[in-house]
N, C-alpha and C positions, 0 to 999 in steps of 0.2 A: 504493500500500500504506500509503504513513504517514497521508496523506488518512482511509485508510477506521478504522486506529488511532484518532484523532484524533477523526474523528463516533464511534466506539463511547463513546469516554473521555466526551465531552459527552452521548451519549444517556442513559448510568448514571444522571444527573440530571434527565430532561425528565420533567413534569409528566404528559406524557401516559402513558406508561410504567411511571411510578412504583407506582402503586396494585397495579398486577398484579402487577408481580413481588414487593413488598413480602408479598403475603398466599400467594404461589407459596416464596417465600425464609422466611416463618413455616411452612409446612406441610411441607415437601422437606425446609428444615433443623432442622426439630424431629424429625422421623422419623431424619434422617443423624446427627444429637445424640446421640439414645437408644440407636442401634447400635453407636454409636461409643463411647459416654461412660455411657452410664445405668449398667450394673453399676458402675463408681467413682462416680458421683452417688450409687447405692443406698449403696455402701459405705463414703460418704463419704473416696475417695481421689480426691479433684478435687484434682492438683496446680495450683500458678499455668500451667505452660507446658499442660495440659489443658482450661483456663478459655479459653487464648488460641486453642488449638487449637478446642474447642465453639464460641467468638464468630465464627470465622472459619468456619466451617460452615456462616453462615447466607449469607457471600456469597457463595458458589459457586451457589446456584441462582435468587439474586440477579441475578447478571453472565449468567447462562444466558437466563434471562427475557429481560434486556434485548437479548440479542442477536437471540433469535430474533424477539421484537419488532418491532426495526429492521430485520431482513435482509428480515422479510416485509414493511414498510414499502416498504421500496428495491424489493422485488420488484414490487409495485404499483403502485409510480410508472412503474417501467420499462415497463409494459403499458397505460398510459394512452397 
C-alpha cells in the first residue's frame, strides 16, 4: 500500500503524464471555478480564502488524470 502511495506521489510529476492532465486540470477546473466561484468573481467578492479555495480546484482533476493514467499504465504492464 505505501509502495503504491509513493509511485502515485512520483507519477504527479512524470513527463509523460504531465501534458494531459495539465490541459484535463485547465478545462475540468475552469468549469469547477465558474460553478463554484464565478457569481463572487462576477461580483467581485473573491475573498483571499476563495482565491485559495479557486487555485486549489485546479488540482483535483489534476491528481484525477494522473491516477487514472498510471493505474491504466500498471494495468498494461500486468497483461504483457
Amino acid at each position: 500500500m505505501l509502495t503504491n502511495i509513493i509511485d502515485y506521489w512520483q507519477n504527479l510529476f512524470n513527463p509523460q503524464f504531465r501534458l494531459s492532465a495539465i490541459k484535463v486540470a485547465f478545462c475540468v477546473g475552469t468549469i469547477l471555478f465558474l460553478i463554484n466561484h464565478g457569481n463572487a468573481l462576477i461580483t467581485e467578492n473573491m475573498t483571499r480564502q476563495r482565491w485559495i479555495s479557486a487555485i486549489l480546484t485546479y488540482f483535483i482533476p489534476y491528481g484525477v488524470n494522473i491516477h487514472g493514467q498510471w493505474t491504466s499504465q500498471l494495468k498494461r504492464q500486468e497483461n504483457l
